[in-house]
C-alpha positions in Angstrom: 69.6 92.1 118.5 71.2 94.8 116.9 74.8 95.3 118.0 76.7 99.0 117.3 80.4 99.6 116.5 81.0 102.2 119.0 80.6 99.0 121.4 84.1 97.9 120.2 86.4 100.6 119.9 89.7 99.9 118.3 92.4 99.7 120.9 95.6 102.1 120.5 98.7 102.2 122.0 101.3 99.8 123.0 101.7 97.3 124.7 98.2 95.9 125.1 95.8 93.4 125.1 93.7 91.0 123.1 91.9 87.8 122.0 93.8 85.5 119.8 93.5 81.6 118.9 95.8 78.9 119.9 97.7 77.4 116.8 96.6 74.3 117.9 93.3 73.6 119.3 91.9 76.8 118.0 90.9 78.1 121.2 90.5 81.7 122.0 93.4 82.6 124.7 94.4 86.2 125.5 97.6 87.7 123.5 99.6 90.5 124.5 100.9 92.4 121.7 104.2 94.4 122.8 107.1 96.5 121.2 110.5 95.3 121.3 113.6 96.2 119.2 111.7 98.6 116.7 109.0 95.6 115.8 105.5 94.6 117.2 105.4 91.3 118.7 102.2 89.0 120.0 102.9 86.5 122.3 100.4 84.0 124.1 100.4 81.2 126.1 97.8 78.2 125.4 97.4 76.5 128.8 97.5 72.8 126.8 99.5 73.4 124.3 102.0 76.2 125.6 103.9 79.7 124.4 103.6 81.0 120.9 105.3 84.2 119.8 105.2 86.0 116.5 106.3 89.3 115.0 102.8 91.1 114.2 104.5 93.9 112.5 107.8 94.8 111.9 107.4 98.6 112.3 106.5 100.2 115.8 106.5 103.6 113.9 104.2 102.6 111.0 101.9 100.4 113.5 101.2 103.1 115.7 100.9 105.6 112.5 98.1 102.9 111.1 95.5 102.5 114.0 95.1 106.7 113.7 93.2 105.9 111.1 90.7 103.3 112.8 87.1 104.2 112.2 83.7 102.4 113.4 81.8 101.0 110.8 77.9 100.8 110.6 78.0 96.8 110.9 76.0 94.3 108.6 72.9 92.4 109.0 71.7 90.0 106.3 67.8 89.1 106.1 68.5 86.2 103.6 70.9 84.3 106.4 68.6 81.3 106.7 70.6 80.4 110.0 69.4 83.0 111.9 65.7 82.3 112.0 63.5 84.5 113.9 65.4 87.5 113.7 66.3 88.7 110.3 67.7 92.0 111.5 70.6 90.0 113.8 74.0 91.7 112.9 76.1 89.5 111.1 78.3 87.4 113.3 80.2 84.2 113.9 80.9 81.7 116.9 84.7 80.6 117.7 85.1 78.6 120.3 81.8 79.3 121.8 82.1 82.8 121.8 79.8 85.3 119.0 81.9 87.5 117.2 79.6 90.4 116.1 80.7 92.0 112.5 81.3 95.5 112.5 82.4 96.4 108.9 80.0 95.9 105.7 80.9 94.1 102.9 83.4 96.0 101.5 84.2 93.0 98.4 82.6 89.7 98.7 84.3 86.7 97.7 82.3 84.0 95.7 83.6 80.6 95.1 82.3 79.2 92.2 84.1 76.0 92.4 86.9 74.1 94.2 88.3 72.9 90.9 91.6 73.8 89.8 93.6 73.8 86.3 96.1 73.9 88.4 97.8 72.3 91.7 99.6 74.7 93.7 101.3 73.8 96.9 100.1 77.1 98.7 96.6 77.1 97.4 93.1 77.2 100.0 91.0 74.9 98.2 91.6 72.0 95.5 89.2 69.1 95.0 91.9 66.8 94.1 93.6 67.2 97.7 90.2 67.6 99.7 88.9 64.1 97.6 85.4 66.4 97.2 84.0 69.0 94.5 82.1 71.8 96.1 80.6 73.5 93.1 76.9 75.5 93.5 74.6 75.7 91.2 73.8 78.7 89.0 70.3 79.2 91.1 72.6 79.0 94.1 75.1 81.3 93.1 72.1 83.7 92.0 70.6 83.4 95.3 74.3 84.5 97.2 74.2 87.5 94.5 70.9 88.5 95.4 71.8 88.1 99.1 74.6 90.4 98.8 73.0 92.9 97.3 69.8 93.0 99.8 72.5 93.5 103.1 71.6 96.4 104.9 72.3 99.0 105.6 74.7 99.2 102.9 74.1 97.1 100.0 77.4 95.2 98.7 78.5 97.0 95.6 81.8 94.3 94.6 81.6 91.1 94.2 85.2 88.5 93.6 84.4 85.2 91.8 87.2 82.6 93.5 87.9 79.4 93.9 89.6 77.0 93.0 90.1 78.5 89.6 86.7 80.2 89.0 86.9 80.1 85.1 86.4 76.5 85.3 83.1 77.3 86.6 80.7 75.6 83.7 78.4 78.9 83.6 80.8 81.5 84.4 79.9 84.0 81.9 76.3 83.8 83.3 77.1 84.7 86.6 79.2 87.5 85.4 76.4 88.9 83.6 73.9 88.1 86.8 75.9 90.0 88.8 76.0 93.1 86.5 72.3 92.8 86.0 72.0 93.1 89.6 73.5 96.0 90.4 77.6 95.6 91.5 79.3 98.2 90.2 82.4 95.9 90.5 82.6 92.3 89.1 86.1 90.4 89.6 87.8 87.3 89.0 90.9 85.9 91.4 92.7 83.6 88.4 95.8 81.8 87.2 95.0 83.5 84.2 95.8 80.1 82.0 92.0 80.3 80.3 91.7 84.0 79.8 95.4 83.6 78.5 94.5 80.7 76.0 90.9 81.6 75.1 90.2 84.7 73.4 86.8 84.4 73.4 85.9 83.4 76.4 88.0 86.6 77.8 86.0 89.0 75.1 82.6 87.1 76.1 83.4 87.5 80.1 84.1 91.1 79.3 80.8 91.6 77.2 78.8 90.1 80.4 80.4 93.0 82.5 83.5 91.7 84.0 85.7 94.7 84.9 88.5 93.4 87.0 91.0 90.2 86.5 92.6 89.4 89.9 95.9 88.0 88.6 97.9 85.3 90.4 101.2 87.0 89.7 104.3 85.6 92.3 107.2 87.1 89.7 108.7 87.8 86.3 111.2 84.5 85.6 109.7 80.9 85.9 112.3 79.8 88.6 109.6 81.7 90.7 106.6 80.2 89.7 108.4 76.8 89.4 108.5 77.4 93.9 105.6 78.6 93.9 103.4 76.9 91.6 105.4 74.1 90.4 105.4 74.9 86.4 106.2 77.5 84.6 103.8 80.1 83.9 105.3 83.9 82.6 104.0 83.1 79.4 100.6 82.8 80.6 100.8 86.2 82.4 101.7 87.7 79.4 99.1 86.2 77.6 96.3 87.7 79.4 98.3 91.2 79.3 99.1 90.7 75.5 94.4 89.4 75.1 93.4 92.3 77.6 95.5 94.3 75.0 93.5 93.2 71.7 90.2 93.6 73.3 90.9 97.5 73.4 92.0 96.8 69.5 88.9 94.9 69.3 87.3 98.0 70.8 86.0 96.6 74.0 87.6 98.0 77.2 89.5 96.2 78.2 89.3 94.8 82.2 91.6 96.4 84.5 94.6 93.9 85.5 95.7 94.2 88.7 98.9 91.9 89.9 98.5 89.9 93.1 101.7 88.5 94.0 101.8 86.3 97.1 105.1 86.9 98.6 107.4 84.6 100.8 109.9 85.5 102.6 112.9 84.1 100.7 110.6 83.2 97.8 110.2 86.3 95.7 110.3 89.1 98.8 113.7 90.5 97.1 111.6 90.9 92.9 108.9 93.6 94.4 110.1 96.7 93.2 110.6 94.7 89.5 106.9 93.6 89.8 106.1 97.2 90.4 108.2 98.2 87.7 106.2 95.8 85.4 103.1 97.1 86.3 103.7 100.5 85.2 105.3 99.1 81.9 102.2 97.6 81.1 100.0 100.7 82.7 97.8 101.1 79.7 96.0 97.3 81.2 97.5 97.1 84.5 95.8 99.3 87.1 97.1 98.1 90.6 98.9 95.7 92.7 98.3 94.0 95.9 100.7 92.2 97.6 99.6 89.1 100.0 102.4 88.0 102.7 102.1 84.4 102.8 99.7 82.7 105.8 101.4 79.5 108.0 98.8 77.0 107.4 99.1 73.6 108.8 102.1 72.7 111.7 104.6 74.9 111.7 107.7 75.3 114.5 108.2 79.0 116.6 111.5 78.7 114.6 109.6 78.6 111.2 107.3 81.5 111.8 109.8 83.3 112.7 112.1 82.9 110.0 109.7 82.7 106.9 107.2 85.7 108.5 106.8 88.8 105.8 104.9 91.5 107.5 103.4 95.3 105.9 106.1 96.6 107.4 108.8 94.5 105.8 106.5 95.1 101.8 106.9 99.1 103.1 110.6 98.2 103.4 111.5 96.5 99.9 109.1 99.2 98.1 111.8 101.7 99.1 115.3 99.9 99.1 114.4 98.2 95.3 112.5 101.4 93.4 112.9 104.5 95.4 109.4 105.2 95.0 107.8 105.6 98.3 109.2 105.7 101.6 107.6 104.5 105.0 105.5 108.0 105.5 104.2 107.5 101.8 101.8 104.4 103.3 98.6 104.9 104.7 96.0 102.2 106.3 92.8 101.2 104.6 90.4 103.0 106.8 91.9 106.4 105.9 89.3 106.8 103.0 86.5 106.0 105.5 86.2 110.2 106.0 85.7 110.4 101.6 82.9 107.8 102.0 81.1 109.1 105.4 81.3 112.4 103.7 80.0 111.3 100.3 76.8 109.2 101.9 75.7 112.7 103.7 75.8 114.8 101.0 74.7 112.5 98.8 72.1 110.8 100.4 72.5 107.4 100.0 74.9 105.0 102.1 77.9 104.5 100.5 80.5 101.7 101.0 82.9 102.5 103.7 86.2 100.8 104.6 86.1 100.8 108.3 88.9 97.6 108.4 90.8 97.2 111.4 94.1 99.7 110.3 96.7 96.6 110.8 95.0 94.5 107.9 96.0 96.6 104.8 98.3 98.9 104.4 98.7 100.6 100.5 99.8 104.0 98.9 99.1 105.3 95.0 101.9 106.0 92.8 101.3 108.8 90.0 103.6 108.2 86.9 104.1 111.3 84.7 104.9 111.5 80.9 108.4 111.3 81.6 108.2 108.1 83.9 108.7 109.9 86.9 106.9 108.8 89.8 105.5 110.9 92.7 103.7 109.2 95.6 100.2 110.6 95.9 101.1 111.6 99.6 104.3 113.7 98.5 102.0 116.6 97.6 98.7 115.9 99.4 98.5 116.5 103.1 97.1 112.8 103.5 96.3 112.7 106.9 95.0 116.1 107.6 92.7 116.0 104.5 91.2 112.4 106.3 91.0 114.0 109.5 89.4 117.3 108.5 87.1 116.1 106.0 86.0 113.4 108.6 85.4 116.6 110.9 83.4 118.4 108.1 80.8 115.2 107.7 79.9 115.7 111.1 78.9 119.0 111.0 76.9 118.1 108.0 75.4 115.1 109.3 73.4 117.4 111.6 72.9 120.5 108.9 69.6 121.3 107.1 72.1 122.6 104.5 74.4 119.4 103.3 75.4 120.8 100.3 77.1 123.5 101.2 79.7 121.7 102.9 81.1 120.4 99.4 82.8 123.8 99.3 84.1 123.5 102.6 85.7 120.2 101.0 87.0 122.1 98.4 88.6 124.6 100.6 90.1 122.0 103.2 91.5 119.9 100.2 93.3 123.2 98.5 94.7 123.6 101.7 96.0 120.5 102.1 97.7 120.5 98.4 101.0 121.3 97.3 101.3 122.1 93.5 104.9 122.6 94.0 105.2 118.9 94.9 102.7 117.7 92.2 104.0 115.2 89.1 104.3 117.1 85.7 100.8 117.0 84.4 98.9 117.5 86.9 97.5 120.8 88.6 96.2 121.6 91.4 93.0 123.2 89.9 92.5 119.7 88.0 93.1 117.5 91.3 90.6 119.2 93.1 88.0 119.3 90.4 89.0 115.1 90.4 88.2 115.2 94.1 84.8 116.9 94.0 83.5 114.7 91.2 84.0 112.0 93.5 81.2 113.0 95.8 79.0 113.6 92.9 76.9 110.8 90.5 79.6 111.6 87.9 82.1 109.3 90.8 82.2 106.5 88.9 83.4 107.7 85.7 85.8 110.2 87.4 87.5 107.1 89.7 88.3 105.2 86.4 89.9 108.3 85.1 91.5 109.2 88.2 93.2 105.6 88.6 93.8 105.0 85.2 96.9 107.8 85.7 98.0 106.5 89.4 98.9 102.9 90.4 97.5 101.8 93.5 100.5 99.8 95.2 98.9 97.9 98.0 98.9 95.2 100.8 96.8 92.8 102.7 98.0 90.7 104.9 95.5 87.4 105.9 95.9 86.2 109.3 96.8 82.4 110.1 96.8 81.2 113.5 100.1 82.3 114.6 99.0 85.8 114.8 95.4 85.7 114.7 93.6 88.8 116.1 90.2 88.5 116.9 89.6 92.0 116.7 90.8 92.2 113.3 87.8 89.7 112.5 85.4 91.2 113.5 86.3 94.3 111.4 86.8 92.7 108.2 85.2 93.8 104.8 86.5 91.2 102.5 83.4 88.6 103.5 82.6 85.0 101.7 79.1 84.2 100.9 78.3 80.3 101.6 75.0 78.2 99.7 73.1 78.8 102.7 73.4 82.7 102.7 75.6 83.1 105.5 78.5 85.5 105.7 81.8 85.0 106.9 85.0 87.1 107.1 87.7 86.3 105.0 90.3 85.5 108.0 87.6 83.0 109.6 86.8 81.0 106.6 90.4 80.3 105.6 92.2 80.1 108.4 91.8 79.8 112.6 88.9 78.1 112.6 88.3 77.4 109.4 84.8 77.8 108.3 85.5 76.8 104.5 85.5 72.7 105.6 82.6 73.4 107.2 80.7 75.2 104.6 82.6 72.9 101.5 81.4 69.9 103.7 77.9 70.4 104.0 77.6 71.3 99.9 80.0 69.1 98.3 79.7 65.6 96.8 82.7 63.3 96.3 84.8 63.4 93.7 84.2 59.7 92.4 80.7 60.6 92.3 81.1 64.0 90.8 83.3 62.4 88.1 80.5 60.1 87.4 78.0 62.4 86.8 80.4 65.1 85.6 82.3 62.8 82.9 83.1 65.6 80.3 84.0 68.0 82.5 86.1 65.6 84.8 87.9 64.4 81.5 88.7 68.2 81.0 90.2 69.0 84.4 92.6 65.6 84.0 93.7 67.4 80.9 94.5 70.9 82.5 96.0 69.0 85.2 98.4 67.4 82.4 101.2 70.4 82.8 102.6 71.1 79.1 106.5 69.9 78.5 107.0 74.1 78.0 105.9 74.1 81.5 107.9 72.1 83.2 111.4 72.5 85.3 114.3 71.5 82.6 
């Protein structure tokens, strides 16, 4: 059974309809998702359990500016999913509460957990074997065998792959699987960390980067310890700043060094009024620091109508502090994720080969890129480039292609619609329009990879992505998810539905996890190790 996108068309518009979970039993119960007062509100009514209502985004303006963008992506089947049995093709899909949820994005990143292991003990964390009273930690052959299952989905191949956890570093064979993963084939290798063994190791950050890791992930909540002392319950600036200052000496090694980029989870109250400083940061420490991603914090567990609506930090609200604390970017400077989709459809046809698209629901991410001249003034990339009439333009110009004998001469067709679309007028001192353009075309030629590093190595990519929880799950932003987990037994799973709603990950971390007792007893260095890191330093604790 082969399911197509076009099946499931994004819904536009307000107020509408659609499928949500109830906070408490899980099951799926219709949602109405409304404006009122300038926000986007979803509201529904569990039949056992009652009325839930939550602000979905605090924008009705950007909202209905963000699902323009919606595109239909191409789905994902995996052959390797030995769940599926007699029908390897099957699209990718999942079952809440009895009902199949079909995927319609590919994997755009794939997280890996390596381990649920933790030098640390956060109180906001998804996984910790101390709490859970179980290690779930697969093999090398296992982990080798979700690799080669990522890279065999069709009909696009994943080309990024995220080692999480836990803390993935205290994976015993981490470097190997680094290198694996390079040796077969992803262009982009990642780690989500604290940072504290990349910070206090050296050489285990030079030997990670010599296997072919290219991008650290970094836990990054603020700039003072009072923050992290909320958040994390130790201190732990230093330790950022020791994987800045060791990223830093790899390039005086000369390695290059991986590209940083800063994902601070932000709370309402917790650290929502420090994001233009983080931003600030970033582009103090530019020549390591690529990017930021914000994550608005996900309700987990039992939480009161009063709570969610108190504590809730939306896109909307990220969009907000962005302008009130730098200046930087206003609300019309944001775009969706799926606006790129057009650069990729485009790319695949002229190229020839299926390229990764980000077809995720519009509501999920929301991000801008910041361009920083010499003088340390910043210019939004939007501020002189026609963003939306470039994506829908260029998205018109693949489909003429698609169906042409003569692709390639539609990259000049690119070339005119994008010098239309630019403004040298409104362009950062530095930059040309000439040079931007010639940036632009590279892209959709084999020189794209070395021309994206160059390209982002001048901007800042400012971005957010909001998980769901259960108070404002949307099943429709499920089934369009790109950021996918890979489980022992080969099965995919969208990021929302493993960690929260249904929660897949107890499933999956029951079924290939031992006990901790019994780990411990077969594990006795390593178990002596964690109780160590668990230990947290006099330097690191509240005075």
């Amino acid at each position: 059974m082969t399911i197509t996108a076009t099946n499931y068309a994004v819904k536009k518009g307000l107020p509408k309809k659609t499928q949500s979970i109830c906070p408490e039993c899980g099951k799926i119960i219709e949602a109405n998702i409304f404006a009122k007062d300038g926000k986007v509100y979803m509201e529904k009514t569990c039949p056992e359990h009652g009325y839930f209502s939550d602000v979905y985004w605090s924008d009705v303006d950007l909202y209905l500016k963000a699902e323009k963008y919606a595109y239909d992506g191409v789905g994902v089947h995996n052959a390797m999913d030995r769940t599926i049995g007699d029908d390897p093709d099957d699209t990718v899909h999942i079952v809440i509460d009895g009902q199949r949820i079909d995927m319609l994005s590919c994997s755009a990143i794939a997280n890996l957990d390596l381990t649920n292991r933790c030098n640390m003990n956060c109180p906001i964390c998804f996984a910790n074997a101390n709490d859970a009273g179980y290690v779930y930690e697969p093999s090398y052959e296992q982990v080798h065998d979700m690799l080669v299952a990522l890279r065999s989905e069709k009909p696009i191949k994943c080309t990024a792959v995220q080692f999480a956890g836990g803390e993935p570093t205290v994976y015993p064979r981490f470097v190997d699987v680094v290198r694996d993963a390079k040796e077969l084939g992803f262009a982009q290798v990642q780690v989500a960390t604290n940072g504290i063994k990349f910070a206090r190791d050296y050489e285990f950050l030079k030997a990670s980067k010599e296997a072919g890791l290219n991008t650290i992930y970094l836990q990054f909540d603020g700039l003072t310890d009072d923050v992290y002392l909320r958040s994390r319950g130790r201190k732990m600036m230093h330790i950022k700043m020791g994987v800045i200052e060791n990223c830093r000496k790899l390039k005086e090694d000369g390695l290059k060094s991986p590209s940083i980029v800063l994902v601070p989870v932000v709370g309402m109250g917790m650290n929502d009024d420090i994001i233009g400083d983080i931003i600030k940061f970033a582009f103090e420490n530019s020549d390591v620091i690529r990017g930021v991603n914000f994550q608005p914090i996900a309700f987990t567990g039992r939480v009161t109508n009063e709570e969610v609506a108190s504590g809730r930090f939306t896109l909307p609200d990220l969009v907000r502090c962005v302008e009130e604390q730098t200046g930087y970017a206003t609300k019309e400077d944001w775009y969706p994720v799926p606006v790129v989709a057009p650069i990729s459809k485009f790319a695949s046809i002229i190229l020839g080969q299926t390229k990764v698209t980000f077809t995720t629901h519009p509501h999920c991410g929301i991000a801008t890129y910041l361009f920083q001249d010499d003088k340390g003034n910043v210019v939004p990339f939007p501020r002189f480039v026609d963003v939306g009439r470039f994506s829908a333009g260029l998205n018109e110009i693949a489909d003429k292609a698609e169906n042409s004998r003569f692709k390639k001469m539609y990259v000049a067709k690119l070339v005119k619609l994008l010098n239309s679309c630019v403004d040298e007028s409104k362009m950062p001192e530095g930059l040309t329009k000439m040079k931007f353009v010639s940036l632009i075309k590279d892209v959709m030629s084999d020189k794209s990879k070395d021309t994206l590093a160059a390209f982002s190595w001048k901007m800042m990519l400012v971005a957010g992505m909001h998980f769901q929880d259960s108070y404002n799950y949307d099943i429709e932003r499920v089934r369009r998810c790109g950021v996918h987990y890979i489980s022992p037994d080969l099965r995919i799973f969208p990021f929302c539905a493993y960690n929260s709603g249904p929660e897949f990950r107890k499933e999956i971390e029951a079924e290939f996890s031992v006990p901790l007792e019994e780990w411990k007893k077969t594990h006795a260095e390593e178990a002596k190790e964690l109780a160590a890191a668990l230990i947290v330093p006099k330097d690191e604790q509240a005075d």
